[in-house]
C-alpha positions as CSV (number, residue, x, y, z in Angstrom):
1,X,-35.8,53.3,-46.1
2,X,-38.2,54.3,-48.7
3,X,-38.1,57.2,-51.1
4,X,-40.8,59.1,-53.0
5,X,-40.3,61.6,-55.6
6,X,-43.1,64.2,-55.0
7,X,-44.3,67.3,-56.6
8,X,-42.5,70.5,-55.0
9,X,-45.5,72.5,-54.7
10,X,-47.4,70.2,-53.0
11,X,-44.8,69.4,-50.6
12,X,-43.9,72.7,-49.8
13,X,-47.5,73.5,-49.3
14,X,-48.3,70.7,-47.3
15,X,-44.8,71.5,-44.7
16,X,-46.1,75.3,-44.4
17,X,-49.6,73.8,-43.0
18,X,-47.5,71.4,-41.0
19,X,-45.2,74.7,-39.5
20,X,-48.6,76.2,-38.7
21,X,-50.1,73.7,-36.8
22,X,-46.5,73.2,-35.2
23,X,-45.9,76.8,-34.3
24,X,-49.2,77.3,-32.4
25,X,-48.6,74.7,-30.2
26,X,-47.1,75.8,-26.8
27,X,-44.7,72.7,-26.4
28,X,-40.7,73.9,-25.9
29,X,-39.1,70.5,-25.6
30,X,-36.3,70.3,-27.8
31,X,-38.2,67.1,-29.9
32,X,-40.9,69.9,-30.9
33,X,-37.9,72.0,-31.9
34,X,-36.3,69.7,-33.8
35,X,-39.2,68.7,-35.6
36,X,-40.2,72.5,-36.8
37,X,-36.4,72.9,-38.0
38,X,-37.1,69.4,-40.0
39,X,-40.3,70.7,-41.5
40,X,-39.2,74.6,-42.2
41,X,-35.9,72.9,-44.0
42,X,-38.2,70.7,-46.2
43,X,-40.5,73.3,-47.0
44,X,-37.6,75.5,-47.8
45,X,-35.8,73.0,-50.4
46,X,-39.4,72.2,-51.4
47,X,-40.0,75.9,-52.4
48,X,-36.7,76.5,-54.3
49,X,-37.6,72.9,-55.9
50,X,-41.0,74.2,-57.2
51,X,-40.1,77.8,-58.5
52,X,-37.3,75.9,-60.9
53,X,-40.2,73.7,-62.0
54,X,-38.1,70.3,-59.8
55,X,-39.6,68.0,-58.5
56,X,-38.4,66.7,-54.9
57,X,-37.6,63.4,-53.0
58,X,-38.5,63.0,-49.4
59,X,-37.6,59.7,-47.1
60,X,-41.2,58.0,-45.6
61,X,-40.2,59.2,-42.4
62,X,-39.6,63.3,-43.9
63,X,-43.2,62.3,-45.6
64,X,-45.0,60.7,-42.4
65,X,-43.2,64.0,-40.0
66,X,-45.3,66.3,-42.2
67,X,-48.4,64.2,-42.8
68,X,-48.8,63.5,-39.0
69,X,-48.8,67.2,-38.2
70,X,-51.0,68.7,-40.6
């Protein structure tokens, strides 16, 4: 597995678009759930990670989860 430290604000930006297009979708299956958990934790960790000036790691597969939804 691959690891990438990213810049926080751009990370928790990018997972908020992700949540958008997530949440207006009308799917209920518990995959869709589980995915907008995922993202609203990263975006979460991202957050707190940019206001104290962090930076913060994500896996490829936390990275590709928000790039393939935004």
């Amino acid at each position: 597995m691959s690891y990438a430290l990213l810049d926080a604000a751009r990370v928790a930006k990018a997972a908020g678009v992700s949540l958008g297009v997530l949440k207006t979708s009308a799917e209920t299956s518990e995959t869709h759930v589980r995915k907008v958990i995922m993202i609203e934790r990263i975006e979460a960790l991202a957050t707190a990670a940019a206001e104290s000036g962090e930076r913060v790691t994500l896996t490829s597969e936390e990275f590709w989860l928000i790039s393939k939804n935004w």
